[in-house]
Structure formats: C-alpha cells, structure tokens
N, C-alpha and C positions, 0 to 999 in steps of 0.2 A: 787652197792657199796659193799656188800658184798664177791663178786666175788673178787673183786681188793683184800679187806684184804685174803679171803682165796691165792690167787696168792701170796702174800708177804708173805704169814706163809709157803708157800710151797719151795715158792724161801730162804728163812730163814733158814728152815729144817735140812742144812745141813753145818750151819754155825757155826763155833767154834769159841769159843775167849780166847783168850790165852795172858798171861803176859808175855813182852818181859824182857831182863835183867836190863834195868831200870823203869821196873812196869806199862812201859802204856802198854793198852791194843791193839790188837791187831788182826783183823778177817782175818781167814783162811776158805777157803774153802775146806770142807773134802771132796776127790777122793777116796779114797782106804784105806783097812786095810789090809796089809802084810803076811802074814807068811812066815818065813824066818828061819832055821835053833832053830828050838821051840820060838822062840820070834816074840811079832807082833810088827808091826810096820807100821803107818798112813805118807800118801801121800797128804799133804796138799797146797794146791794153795793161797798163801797169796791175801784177797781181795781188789782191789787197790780204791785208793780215787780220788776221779776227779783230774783230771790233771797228775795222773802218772802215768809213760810209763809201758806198761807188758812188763818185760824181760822172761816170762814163765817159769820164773824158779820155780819148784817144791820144800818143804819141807819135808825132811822125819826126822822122831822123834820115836823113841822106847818106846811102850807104857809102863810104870814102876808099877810094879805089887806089889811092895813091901810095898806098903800100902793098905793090904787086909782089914782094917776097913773102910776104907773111900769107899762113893758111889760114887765119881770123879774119874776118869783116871786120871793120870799125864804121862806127854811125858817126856822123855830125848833126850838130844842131841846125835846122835851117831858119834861119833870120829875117829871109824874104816871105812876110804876109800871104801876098798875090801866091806864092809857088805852095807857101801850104793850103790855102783854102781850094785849088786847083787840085792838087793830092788828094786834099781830105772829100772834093767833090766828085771824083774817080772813084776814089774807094765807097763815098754813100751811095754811086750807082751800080756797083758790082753788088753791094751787099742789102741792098733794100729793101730786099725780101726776109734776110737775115736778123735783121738787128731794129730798132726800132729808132731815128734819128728825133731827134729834137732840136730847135735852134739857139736856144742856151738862152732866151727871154723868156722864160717862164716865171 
C-alpha cells in the first residue's frame, strides 16, 4: 500500500496547477524550463480529464521574475510569435528522441 502512494507522489512531483482567466484551476504537466535569449521560460503539457481528446499541444509561459519577494513563480503569457516558435524549437531538439513532434498540418 505504501508503494502505490509513494508511485502517486512521484507521478504528482511534477504537477503544477495554475489559474486560468476565469480562476478555475487548472493541471499542467511541467516538461522543460527554457532559456531563451536571458529569459526562462516553462514547457507545460496541460493534464487532460477523462474523456478529453490530447490534441498534444504544448504550453509555453515566461517565467515573471518581477516579483522578487514572493517564494512562488508566476508565468506570463508570451504574445511574441517569433519567441515562442524559438522555445518550442529548443525544446523539439532537446526532446526528439522523447516525444514524437508533428507540424500541426496533418
């Protein structure tokens, strides 16, 4: 019995939850942290709930540093194109071997 919870704390481990724009909450699975042109920035796998389809699409959010009092990260949304296909092109070559990529014209 033991085993199972340690298994679910491990499978957990790497589970974020985050507030969407209208405050429900919201699990992602953390893949990767970035560096990109001095800013990092998290490659997150949103975690699906029974019955919904994965379209594998990836989230990337720019980690927001400008609240150096607080012991929480905060993501922002990134709005520059060019900066995420750059990210998400860093992360397809780290993980290549990992994951299987597709170009989303299929």
């Amino acid at each position: 019995m033991d085993d199972e919870n340690n298994i679910l704390d491990e499978d957990m481990s790497n589970i974020i939850i985050l507030n969407d724009e209208n405050g429900n909450e919201v699990q992602f699975e953390f893949l990767d942290l970035i560096e990109y042109e001095s800013e990092e920035y998290v490659v997150l796998l949103p975690v699906l709930e029974d019955g919904e389809e994965d379209d594998g699409e990836v989230v990337i959010l720019k980690v927001d540093d400008s609240e150096e009092d607080s012991d929480e990260e905060s993501y922002v949304s990134v709005d520059n194109e060019e900066t995420l296909m750059a990210v998400f092109e860093i992360f397809k070559e780290k993980f290549k071997d990992e994951f299987n990529f597709t170009d989303g014209e299929e």
